[in-house]
C-alpha positions as CSV (number, residue, x, y, z in Angstrom):
1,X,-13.8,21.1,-4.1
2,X,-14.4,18.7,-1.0
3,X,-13.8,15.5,-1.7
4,X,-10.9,12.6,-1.6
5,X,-9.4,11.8,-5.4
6,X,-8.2,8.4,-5.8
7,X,-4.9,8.4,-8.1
8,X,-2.9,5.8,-9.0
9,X,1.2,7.7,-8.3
10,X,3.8,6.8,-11.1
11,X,7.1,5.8,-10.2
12,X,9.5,8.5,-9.9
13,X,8.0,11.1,-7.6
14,X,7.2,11.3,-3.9
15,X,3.9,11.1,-2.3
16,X,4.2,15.0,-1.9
17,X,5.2,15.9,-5.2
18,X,1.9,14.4,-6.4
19,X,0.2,16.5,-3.8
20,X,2.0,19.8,-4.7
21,X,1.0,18.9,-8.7
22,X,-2.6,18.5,-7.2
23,X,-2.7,21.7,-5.1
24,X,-2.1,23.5,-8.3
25,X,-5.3,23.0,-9.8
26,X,-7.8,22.9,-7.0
27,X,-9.5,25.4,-4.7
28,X,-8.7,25.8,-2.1
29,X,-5.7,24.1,-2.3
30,X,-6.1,22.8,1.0
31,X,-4.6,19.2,-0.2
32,X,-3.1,15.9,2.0
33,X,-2.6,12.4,1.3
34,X,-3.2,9.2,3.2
35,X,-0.7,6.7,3.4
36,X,3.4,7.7,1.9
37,X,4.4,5.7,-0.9
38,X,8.5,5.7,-1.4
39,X,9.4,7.5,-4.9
40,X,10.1,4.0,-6.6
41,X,6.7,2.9,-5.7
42,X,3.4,2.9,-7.4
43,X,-0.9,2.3,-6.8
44,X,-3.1,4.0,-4.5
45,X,-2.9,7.2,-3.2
46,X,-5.9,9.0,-2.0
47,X,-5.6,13.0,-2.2
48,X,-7.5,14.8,0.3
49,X,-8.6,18.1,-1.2
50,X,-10.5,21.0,0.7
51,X,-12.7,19.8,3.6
52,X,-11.5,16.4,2.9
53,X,-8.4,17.3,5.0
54,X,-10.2,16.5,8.2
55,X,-11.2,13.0,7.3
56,X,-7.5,12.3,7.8
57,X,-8.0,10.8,11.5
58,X,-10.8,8.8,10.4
59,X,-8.8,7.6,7.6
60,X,-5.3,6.5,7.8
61,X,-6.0,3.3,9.9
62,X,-7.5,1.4,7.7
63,X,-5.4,-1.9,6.2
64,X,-3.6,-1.5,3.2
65,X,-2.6,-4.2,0.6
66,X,0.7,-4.6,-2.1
67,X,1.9,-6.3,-4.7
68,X,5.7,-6.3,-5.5
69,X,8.7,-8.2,-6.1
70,X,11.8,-9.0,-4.0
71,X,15.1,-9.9,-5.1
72,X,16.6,-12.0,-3.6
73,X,20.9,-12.2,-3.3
74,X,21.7,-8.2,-2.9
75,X,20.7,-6.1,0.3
76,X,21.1,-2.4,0.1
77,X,21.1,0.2,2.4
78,X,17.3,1.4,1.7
79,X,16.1,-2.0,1.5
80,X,14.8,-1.4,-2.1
81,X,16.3,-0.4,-5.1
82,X,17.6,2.8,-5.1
83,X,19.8,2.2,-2.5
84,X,23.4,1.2,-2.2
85,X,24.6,-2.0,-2.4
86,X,25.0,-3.6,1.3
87,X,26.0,-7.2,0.8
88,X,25.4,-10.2,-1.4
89,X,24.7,-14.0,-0.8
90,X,24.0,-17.3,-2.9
91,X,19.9,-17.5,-3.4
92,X,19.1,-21.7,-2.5
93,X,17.3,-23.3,-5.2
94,X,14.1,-22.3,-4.2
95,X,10.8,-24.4,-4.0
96,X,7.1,-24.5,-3.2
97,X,7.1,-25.5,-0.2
98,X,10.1,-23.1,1.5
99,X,7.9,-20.2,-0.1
100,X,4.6,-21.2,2.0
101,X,7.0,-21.7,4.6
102,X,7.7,-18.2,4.6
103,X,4.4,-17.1,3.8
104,X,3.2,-18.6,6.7
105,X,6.1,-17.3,9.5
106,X,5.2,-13.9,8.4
107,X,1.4,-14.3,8.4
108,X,-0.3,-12.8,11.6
109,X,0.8,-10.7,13.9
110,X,4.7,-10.4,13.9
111,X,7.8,-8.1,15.4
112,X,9.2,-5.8,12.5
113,X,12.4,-3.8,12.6
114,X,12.0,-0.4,10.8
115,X,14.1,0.2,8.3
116,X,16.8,3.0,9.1
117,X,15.6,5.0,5.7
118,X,11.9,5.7,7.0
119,X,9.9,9.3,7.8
120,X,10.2,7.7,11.8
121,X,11.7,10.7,13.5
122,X,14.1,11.0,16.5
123,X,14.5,14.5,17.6
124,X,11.9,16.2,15.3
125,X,14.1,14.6,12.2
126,X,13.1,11.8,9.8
127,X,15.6,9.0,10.1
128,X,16.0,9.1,6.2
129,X,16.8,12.8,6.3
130,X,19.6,11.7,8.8
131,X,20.8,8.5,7.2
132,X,21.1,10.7,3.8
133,X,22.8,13.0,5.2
134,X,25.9,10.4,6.0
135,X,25.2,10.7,9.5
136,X,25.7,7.4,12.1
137,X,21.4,6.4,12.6
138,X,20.7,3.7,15.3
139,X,18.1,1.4,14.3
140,X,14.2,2.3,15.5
141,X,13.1,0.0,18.4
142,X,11.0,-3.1,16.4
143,X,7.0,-2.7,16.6
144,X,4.3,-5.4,16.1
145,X,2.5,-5.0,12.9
146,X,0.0,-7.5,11.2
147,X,0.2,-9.2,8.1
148,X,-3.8,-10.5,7.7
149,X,-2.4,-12.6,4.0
150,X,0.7,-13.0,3.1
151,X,1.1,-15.2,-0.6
152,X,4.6,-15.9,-2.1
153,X,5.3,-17.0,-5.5
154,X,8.8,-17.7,-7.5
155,X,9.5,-15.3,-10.5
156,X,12.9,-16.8,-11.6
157,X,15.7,-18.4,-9.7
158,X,16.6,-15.3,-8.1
159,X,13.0,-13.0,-7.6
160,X,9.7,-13.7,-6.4
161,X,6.3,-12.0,-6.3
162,X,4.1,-11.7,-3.0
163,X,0.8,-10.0,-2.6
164,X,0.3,-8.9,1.3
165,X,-2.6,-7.3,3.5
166,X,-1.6,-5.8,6.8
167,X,-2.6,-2.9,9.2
168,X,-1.3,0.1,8.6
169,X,2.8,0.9,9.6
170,X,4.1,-2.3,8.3
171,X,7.2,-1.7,6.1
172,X,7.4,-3.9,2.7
173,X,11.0,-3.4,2.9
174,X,11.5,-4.4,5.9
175,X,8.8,-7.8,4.8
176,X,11.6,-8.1,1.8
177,X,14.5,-8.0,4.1
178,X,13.1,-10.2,6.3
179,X,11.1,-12.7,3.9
180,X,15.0,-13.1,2.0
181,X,16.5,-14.1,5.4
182,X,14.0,-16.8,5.9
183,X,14.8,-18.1,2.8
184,X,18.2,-18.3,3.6
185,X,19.9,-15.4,1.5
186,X,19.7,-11.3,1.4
187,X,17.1,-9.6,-0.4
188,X,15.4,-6.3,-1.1
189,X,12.5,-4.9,-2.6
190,X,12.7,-4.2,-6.1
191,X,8.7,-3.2,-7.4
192,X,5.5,-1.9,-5.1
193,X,2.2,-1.4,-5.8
194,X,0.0,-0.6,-3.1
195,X,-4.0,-2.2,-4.0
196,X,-5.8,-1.1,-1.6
197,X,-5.8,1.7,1.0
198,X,-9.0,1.0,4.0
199,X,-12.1,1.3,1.7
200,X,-10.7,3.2,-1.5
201,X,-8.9,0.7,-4.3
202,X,-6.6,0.5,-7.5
203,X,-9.9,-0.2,-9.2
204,X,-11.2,3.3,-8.5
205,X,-8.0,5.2,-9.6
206,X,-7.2,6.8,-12.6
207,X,-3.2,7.7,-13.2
208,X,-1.9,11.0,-11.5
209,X,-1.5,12.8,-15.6
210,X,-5.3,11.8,-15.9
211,X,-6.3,13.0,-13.2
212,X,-4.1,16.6,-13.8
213,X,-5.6,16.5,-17.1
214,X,-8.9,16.4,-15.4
215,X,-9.1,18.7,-13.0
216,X,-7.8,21.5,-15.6
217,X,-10.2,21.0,-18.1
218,X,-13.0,21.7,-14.9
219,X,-11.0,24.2,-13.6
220,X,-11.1,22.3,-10.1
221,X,-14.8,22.9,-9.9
222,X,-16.7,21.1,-7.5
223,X,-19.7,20.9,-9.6
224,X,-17.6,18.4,-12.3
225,X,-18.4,15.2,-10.2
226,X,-19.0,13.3,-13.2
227,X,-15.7,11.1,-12.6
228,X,-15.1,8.0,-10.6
229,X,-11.9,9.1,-8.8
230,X,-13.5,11.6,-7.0
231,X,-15.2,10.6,-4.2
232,X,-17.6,13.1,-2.1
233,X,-16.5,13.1,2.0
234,X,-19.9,11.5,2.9
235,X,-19.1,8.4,0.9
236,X,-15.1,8.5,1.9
237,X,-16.4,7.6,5.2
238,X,-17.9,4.1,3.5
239,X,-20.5,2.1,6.6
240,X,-19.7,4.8,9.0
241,X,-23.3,4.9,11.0
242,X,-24.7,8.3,10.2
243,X,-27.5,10.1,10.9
244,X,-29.5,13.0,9.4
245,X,-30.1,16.6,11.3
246,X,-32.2,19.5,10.6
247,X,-31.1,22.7,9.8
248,X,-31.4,24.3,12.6
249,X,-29.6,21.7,14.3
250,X,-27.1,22.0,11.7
251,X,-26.4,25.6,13.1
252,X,-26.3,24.8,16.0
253,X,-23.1,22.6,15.7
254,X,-21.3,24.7,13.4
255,X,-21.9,27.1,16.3
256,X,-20.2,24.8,18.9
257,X,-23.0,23.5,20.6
258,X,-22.6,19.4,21.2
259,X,-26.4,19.7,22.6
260,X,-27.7,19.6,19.5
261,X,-26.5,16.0,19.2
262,X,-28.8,15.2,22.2
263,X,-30.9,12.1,20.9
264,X,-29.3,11.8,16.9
265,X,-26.5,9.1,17.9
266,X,-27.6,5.8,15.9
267,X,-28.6,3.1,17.9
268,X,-25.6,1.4,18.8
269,X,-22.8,3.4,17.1
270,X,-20.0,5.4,18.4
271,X,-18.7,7.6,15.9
272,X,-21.2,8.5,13.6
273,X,-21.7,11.0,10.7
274,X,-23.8,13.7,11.0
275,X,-25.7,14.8,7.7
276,X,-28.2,16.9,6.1
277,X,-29.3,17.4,2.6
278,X,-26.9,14.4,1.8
279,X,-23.9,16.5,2.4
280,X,-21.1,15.3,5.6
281,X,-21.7,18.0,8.8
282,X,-19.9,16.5,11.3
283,X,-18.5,13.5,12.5
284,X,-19.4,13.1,16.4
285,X,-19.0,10.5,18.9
286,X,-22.0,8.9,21.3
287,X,-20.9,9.3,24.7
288,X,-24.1,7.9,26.2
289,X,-27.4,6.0,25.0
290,X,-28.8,9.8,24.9
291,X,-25.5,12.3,24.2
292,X,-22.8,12.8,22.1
293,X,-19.5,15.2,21.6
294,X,-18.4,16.5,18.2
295,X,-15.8,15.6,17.0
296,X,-15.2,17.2,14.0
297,X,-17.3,20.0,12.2
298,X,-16.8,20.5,8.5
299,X,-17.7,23.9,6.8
300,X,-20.5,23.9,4.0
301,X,-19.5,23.4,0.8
C-alpha cells in the first residue's frame, strides 16, 4: 500500500500512537504523519503509508485550519487543558464588538511566542520533554506566523468559539493565550479540531477505529481502493503540474539519470510530477525552459 489515509484522531492519543496503530496493519509499514496534533486534540490527520513517506516535503506546508474553544479566566502551564493551573483572572463582560476586535488584531501576519510545551528542540531535546521533566525551559525566540481568517464568537460568559486558517507552525495555544489577553483576562485552549490540512479535509476522513477496522478486513492490500480515505500519491499531490513519460524513460530515472527529463518539464512549472500509466514516478524540478533535476524517485508499486 502507497497512498496517504485521511483519519480523523480521537482525543486521547498522540499523533504517533495513531501511526504506530496504523503501522500494524499495513505493508510495508513504512508509515508518517503530516502535521502533530496534541493528545487532547482531534480532526485531520493524514497517514503517510509506504511510498507515501516521500511526499512528506511536498506536503507539510500547506495551511491548515481549526475549530476550538478557549476559556477564558484560567491559564495553565500547557496553555490547554491538561495542564496545571497557572493563574486566574475576572473575564469582562464580553461583547460583539471586543470579539471582532480581537479577530481582527490577530488576522494577518503576526509575532507568536511558542509555547514552552512544544516538540521545538534546544539541544537535540523537545522543549516539552524538558518542561515535563521539571526542568527550568526558557521561552523559544517568537516567530511570525499568518493567520489568513481569524472568526470569534461568544459561547457563555466565560468561553468562546473561533474558527482560524493560518500557515503552517502557528500554535492555537499560543492564539488562546494571546486572544484571552486581548480581551483583557487569561485564557487557554480547552477543544481543537483541526479542518483542514493543505488540500486533504475533515470531509474526507473517516475515524481512526474505522479506518483500523478497515484496513484489517483488506489485510492492508493495496488492491482494496474502494474507500474514500485513501488517497493514491498521484492525487495527494492535488494541481501539482505533471507530465506523463515513457517507459523507457521511466528506467531511466529510476536508474539516476536526470537526462531523461530533458524536454518533459510543463510549460511553465517548476516542480512537476512525473507519471506513467497513471501511477506517481517522480517528482522533479525544471531548472531551465529545456532541463530538469529529480527530485524525488518513488519505487513501483
Amino acid at each position: 500500500m502507497d497512498a496517504v489515509l485521511i483519519v480523523d484522531k480521537p482525543a486521547g492519543i498522540t499523533s504517533a500512537e495513531a501511526v504506530r496503530q496504523i503501522k500494524g496493519r499495513v505493508r510495508p509499514d513504512r508509515v508518517g504523519h503530516l502535521g502533530t496534533l496534541d493528545p487532547f486534540a482531534t480532526g485531520l490527520l493524514p497517514i503517510l503509508v509506504g511510498e507515501a513517506t516521500k511526499l512528506a516535503p511536498f506536503l507539510q506546508d500547506g495551511e491548515k485550519e481549526y475549530e476550538g474553544v478557549i476559556r477564558l479566566g484560567i491559564e495553565t502551564d500547557t496553555l490547554d487543558r491538561t495542564g496545571a493551573e497557572m493563574r486566574t483572572a475576572e473575564v469582562p463582560p464580553l461583547t460583539i464588538a471586543m470579539l471582532a476586535e480581537a479577530a481582527a488584531r490577530f488576522t494577518g501576519k503576526i509575532v507568536q511566542q511558542p509555547p514552552i510545551f512544544s516538540a521545538i528542540k534546544r539541544d537535540g531535546v523537545p522543549l516539552y520533554k524538558l518542561a515535563r521533566r521539571g526542568l527550568e525551559v526558557a521561552p523559544p525566540p517568537p516567530r511570525e506566523v499568518e493567520i489568513r481568517s481569524l472568526t470569534i464568537d461568544a459561547v457563555d460568559a466565560a468561553s468562546i468559539h473561533f474558527v482560524a486558517a493560518c500557515s503552517t507552525g502557528t500554535y492555537m495555544r499560543s492564539l488562546a493565550r494571546d486572544v484571552g489577553l486581548a480581551l483583557g483576562t487569561v485564557a487557554h485552549l480547552a477543544e481543537l479540531r483541526r479542518l483542514r490540512n493543505g488540500a486533504f479535509t475533515l470531509a474526507q476522513a473517516r475515524p481512526l477505529a474505522a479506518v483500523l477496522e478497515r484496513l484489517a478486513e483488506t489485510g492492508g492490500n493495496r488492491a482494496e481502493q474502494n474507500f474514500a480515505e485513501m488517497i493514491g500519491m498521484r492525487e495527494a499531490l492535488g494541481a501539482m503540474a505533471e507530465a506523463e513519460a515513457e517507459p523507457a524513460l521511466v528506467r531511466r530515472l529510476r536508474n539516476g539519470d536526470s537526462r531523461a527529463l530533458d524536454g518533459l518539464a510543463p510549460a511553465g512549472a517548476k516542480l512537476f510530477k512525473v507519471v506513467s500509466a497513471g501511477a506517481l514516478v517522480a517528482v522533479a524540478e525544471a531548472t531551465s525552459r529545456v532541463t530538469a533535476r529529480v527530485v524525488r524517485v518513488f519505487g513501483p508499486s
